[in-house]
C-alpha positions as CSV (number, residue, x, y, z in Angstrom):
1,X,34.7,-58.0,31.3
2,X,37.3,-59.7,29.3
3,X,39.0,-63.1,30.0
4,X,42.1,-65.0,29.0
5,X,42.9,-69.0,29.5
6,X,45.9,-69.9,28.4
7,X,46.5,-74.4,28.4
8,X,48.9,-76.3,27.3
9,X,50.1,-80.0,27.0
10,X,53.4,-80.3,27.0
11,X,56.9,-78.2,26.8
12,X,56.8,-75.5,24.3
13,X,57.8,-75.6,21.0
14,X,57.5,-73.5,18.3
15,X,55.4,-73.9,15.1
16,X,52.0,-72.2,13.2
17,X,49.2,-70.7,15.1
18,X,45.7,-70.6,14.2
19,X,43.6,-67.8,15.0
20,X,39.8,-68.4,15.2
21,X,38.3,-64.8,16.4
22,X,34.9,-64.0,18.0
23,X,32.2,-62.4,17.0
24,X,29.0,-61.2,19.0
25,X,25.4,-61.5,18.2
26,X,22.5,-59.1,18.7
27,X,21.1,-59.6,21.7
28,X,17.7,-60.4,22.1
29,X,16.6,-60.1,25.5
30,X,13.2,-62.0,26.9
31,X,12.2,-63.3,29.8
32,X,9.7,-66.2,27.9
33,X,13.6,-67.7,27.0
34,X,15.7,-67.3,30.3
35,X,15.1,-71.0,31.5
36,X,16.8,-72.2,28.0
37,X,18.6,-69.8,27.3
38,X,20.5,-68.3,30.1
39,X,20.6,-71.2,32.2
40,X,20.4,-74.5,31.0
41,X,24.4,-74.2,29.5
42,X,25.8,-74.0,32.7
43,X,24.0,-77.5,33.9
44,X,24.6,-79.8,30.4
45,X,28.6,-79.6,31.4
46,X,29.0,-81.6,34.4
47,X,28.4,-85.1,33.8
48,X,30.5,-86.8,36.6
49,X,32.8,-84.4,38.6
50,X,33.0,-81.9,39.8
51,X,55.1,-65.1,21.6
52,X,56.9,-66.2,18.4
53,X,55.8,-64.5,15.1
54,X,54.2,-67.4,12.9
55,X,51.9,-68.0,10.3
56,X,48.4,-67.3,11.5
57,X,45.0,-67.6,10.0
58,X,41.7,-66.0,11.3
59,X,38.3,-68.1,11.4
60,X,34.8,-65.8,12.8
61,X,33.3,-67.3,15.9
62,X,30.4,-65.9,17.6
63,X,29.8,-64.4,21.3
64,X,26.6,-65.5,22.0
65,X,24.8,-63.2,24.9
66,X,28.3,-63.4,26.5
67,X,27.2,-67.5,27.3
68,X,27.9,-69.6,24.5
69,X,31.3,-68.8,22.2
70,X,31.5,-70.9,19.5
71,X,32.7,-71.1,15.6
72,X,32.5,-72.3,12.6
73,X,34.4,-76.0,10.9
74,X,34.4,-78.3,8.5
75,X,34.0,-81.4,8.3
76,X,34.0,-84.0,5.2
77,X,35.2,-84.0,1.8
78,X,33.8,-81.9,-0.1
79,X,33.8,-79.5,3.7
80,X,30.4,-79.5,4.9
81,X,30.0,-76.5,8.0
82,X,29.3,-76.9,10.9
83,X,29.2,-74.1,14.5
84,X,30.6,-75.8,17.3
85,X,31.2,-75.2,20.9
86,X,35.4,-75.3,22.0
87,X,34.6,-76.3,25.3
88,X,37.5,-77.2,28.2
89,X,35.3,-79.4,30.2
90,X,34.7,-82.1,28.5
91,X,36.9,-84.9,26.1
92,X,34.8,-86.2,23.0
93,X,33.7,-84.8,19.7
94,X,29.8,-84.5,18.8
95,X,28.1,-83.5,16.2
96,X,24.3,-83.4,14.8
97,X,23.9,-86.7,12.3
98,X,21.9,-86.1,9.3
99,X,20.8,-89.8,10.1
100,X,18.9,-87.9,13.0
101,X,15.7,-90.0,13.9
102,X,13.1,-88.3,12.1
103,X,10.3,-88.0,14.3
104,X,12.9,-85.9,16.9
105,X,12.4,-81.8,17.0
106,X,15.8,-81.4,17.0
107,X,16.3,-83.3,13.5
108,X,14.6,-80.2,11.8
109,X,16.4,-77.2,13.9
110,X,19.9,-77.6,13.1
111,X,22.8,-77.7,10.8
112,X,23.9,-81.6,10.2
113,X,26.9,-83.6,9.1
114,X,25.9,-85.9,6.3
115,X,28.3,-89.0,6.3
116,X,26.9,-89.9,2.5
117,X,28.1,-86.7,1.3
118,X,32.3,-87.1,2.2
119,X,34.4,-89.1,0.4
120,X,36.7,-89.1,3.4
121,X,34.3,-90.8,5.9
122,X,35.0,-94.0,7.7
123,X,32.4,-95.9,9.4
124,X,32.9,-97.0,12.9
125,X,29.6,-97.3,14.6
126,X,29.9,-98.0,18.1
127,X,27.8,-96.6,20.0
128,X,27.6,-93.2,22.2
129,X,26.1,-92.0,25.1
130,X,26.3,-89.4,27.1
131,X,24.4,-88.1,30.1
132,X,24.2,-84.6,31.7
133,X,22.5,-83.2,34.2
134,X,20.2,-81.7,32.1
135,X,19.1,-84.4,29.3
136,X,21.0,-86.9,27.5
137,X,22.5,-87.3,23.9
138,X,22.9,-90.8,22.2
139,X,24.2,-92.1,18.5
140,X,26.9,-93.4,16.9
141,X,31.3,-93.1,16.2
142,X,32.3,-91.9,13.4
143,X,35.6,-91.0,11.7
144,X,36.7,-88.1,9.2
145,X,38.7,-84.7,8.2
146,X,37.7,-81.3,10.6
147,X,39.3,-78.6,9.1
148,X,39.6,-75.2,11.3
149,X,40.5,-72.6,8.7
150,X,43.9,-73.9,7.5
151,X,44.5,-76.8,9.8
152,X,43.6,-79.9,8.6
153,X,43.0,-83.1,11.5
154,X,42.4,-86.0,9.7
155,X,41.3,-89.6,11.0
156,X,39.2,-87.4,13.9
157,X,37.0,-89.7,15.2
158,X,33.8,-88.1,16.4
159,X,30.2,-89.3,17.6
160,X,27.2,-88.6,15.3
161,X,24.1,-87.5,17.6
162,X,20.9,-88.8,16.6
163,X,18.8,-88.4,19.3
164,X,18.7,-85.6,22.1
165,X,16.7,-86.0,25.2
166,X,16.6,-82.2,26.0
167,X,14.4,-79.6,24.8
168,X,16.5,-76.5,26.0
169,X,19.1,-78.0,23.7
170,X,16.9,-76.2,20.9
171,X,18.1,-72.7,22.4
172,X,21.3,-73.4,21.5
173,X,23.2,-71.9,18.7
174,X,26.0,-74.6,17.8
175,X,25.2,-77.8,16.1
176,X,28.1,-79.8,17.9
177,X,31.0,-79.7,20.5
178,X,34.6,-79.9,20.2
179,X,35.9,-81.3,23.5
180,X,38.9,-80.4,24.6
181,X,39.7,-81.3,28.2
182,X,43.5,-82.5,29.4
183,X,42.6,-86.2,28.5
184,X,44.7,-87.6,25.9
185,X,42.5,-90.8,25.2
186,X,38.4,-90.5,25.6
187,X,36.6,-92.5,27.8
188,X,35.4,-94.2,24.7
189,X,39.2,-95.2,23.6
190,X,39.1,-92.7,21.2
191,X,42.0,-89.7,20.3
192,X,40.4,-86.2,21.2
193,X,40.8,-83.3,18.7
194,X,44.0,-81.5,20.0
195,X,45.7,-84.8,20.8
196,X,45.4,-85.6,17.4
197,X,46.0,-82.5,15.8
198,X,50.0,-83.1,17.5
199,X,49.5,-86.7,16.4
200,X,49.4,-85.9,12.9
201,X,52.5,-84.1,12.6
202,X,51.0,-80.7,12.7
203,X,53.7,-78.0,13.1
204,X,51.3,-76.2,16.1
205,X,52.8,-76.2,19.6
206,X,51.2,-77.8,22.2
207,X,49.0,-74.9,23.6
208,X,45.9,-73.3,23.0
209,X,44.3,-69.7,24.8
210,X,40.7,-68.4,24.7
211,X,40.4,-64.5,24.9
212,X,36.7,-64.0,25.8
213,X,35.4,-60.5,25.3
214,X,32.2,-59.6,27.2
215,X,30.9,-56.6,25.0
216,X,28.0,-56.8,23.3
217,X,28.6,-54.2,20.4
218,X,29.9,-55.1,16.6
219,X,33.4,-56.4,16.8
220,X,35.1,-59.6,18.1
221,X,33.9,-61.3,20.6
222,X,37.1,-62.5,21.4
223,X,39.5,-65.6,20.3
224,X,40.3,-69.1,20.1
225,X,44.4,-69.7,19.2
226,X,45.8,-72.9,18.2
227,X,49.4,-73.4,18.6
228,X,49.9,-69.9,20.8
229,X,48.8,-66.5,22.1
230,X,47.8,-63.6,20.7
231,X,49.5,-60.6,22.8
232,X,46.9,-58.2,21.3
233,X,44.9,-59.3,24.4
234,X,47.2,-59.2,27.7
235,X,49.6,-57.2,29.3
236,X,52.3,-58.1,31.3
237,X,52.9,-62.1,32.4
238,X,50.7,-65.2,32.4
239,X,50.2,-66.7,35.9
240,X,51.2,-70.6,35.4
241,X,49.0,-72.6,37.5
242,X,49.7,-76.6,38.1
243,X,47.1,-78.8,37.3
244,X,45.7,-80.8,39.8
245,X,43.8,-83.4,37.5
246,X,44.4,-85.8,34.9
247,X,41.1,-85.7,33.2
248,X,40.3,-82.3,33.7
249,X,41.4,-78.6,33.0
250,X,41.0,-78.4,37.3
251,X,43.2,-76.3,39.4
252,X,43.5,-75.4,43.2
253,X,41.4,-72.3,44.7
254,X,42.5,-71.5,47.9
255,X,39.7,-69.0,48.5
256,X,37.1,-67.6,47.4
257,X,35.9,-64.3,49.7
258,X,33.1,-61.8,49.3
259,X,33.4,-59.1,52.0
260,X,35.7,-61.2,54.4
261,X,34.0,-63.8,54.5
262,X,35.5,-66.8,53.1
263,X,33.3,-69.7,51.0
264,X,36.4,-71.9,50.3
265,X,39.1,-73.1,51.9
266,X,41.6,-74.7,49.5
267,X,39.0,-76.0,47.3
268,X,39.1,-77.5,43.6
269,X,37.9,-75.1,40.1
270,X,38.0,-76.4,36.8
271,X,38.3,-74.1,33.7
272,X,35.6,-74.6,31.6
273,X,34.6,-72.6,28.6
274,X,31.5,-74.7,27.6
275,X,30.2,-73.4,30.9
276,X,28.2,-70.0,31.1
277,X,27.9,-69.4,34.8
278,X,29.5,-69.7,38.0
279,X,28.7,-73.7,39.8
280,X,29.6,-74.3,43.1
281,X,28.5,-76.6,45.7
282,X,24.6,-75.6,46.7
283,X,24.7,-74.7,50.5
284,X,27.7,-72.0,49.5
285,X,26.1,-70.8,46.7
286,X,22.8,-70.4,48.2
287,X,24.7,-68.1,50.8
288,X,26.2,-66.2,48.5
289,X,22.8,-65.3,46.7
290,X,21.7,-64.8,50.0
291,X,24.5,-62.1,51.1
292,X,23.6,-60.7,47.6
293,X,20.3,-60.1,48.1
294,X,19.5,-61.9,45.2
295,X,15.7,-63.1,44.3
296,X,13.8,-65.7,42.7
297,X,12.1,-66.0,38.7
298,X,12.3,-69.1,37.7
299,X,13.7,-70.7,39.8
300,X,16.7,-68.3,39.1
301,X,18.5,-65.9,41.6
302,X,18.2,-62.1,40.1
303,X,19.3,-59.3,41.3
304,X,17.9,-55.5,40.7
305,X,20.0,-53.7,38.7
306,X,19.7,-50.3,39.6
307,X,21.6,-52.2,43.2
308,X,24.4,-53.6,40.9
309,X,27.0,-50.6,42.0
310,X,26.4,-51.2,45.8
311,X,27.3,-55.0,45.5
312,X,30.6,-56.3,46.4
313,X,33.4,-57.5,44.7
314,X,33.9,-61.4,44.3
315,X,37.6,-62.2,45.1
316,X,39.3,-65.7,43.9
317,X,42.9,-66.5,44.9
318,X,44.8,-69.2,43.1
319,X,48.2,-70.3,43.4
320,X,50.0,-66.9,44.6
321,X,47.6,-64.3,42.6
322,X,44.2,-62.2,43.7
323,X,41.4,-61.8,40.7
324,X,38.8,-59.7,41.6
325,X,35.2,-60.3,39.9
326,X,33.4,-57.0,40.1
327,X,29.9,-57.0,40.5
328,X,28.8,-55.6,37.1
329,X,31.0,-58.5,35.5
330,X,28.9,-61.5,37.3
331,X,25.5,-60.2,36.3
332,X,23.8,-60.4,32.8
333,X,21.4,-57.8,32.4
334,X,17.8,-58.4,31.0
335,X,16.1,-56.2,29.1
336,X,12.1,-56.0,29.7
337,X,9.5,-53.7,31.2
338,X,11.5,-54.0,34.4
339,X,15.3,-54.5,34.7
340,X,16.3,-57.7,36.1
341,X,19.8,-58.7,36.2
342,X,21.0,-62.6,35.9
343,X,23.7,-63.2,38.6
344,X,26.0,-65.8,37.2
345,X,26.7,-67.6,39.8
């Protein structure tokens, strides 16, 4: 399965592109980890609520069991690096604090920005705090260069975490996230990174893609571009859906159907890369997993894999085009003495 999200900000004009390509891990398939690692990215997102030829440069990311995508930055003077989650759904920038209280777990699992280390840092120190569904993640503002590959964004205010109130958090593979929702000012009165990447005069048009790649061999995983799209990826033409949100990257769904029968009638979706599966509201999702046949470990729904071909197809409509989710591409399979499959939804 493959997938392509193409945003932008405002009309189109031309400048430098930066590439930032994925790459997958090996996978390393347990049952002991599912409740961390499988699920718990899908929760920590929702807080409230629901081409030209030009100069390019590629940066690795990593595909991470096809559920986290995320790559490396710097930040500082002299760059310190850092993996970070791009995510869609939400606005600010965080990133572990080498001022990390030291009695916390966390403090000794992770890469960490160290403030005393960059000649380019500027205090700020108000506080931040943010809550998800999942745990919660407090410290402090801070302000300095992130570089991705070539692109320079100086004056990026970003919060320092010291503290995380969530022990799945330690299954994670990034040590920050780059928020990158449709807000141009954070709830914290703050510039997000893109905004202020066109702020500062960078010649990068006012667009951005993900190409997600679902493979699991050696290769990319798939790709972040700054400033464009990379038509390695797509055929044919983009599908320009309108917003229907100012804080969010949230369009209009006017169905979602699985054999006939319909589970939304002109509902709301929002594109979010920073989450791994499939939300929706519970009573529709629990009969879904129930038309599925899907079972219980965990306090998960599975599926048996060797029933994966007989499954149906999941279709989506928005605005005036069909997608089609076949059943192979909303399951994760898990490897152990017996085959379960995770259904992403």
């Amino acid at each position: 399965m493959i997938r392509f999200i193409i945003v932008g900000f405002l009309p189109y004009l031309y400048g430098e592109i930066v590439r930032i390509p994925l790459h997958p891990l090996k996978r390393s398939d347990s049952l002991v980890g599912l409740g961390a690692t499988y699920f718990k990215p899908s929760t920590r997102k929702w807080k409230y609520e629901w081409n030209k030829q030009n100069t390019s440069t590629p940066e690795q990311l990593i595909n991470y069991e096809n559920l986290q995508y995320y790559g490396e930055i710097s930040v500082g003077t002299p760059p310190q690096k850092l993996r970070v989650l791009f995510d869609t759904g939400s606005t600010d920038t965080w990133l572990a604090s080498r001022k990390c209280w030291i009695l916390d777990i966390f403090c000794w699992m992770f890469s960490f920005y160290d403030s005393s280390k960059s000649s380019t840092y500027v205090a700020d120190g108000s506080s931040f705090h943010v809550r998800y569904l999942d745990g919660e993640f407090s410290g402090f503002w801070s302000v300095d260069t992130i570089r991705i590959n070539s692109l320079e964004i100086r004056n990026q205010a970003f919060a320092e975490v010291r503290s995380i109130f969530n022990l799945d958090y330690l299954s994670d593979k990034y040590d920050g996230i780059i928020g990158m929702s449709t807000r141009r000012i954070s709830e914290y009165g703050n510039i997000p990174m893109f905004p202020n990447i066109l702020a500062n005069g960078v010649n990068v048009e006012p667009i951005y893609s993900f190409y997600l790649n679902r493979e699991n061999g050696e290769g990319i995983g798939g790709e972040l571009v700054l400033g464009g799209v990379n038509p390695k990826y797509f055929k044919g033409d983009f599908e320009y859906v309108p917003t229907i949100h100012n804080h969010m990257w949230a369009i209009q769904m006017l169905s979602l159907q699985i054999n006939g029968i319909n589970f939304c009638n002109i509902c709301s979706a929002v594109i979010d890369t920073g989450t791994s599966l499939i939300i929706g509201p519970n009573e529709q999702v629990k009969k879904i997993n129930s038309l599925l046949h899907a079972f219980d470990i965990f306090g998960r729904k599975f599926i048996d894999c060797g029933r994966i071909d007989m499954l149906p197809s999941i279709e989506f409509i928005f605005h005036r085009n069909k997608y089609i989710l076949k059943p192979q591409h909303y399951v994760v399979k898990v490897h152990t003495s017996n085959s379960f499959c995770l259904k992403q939804c």
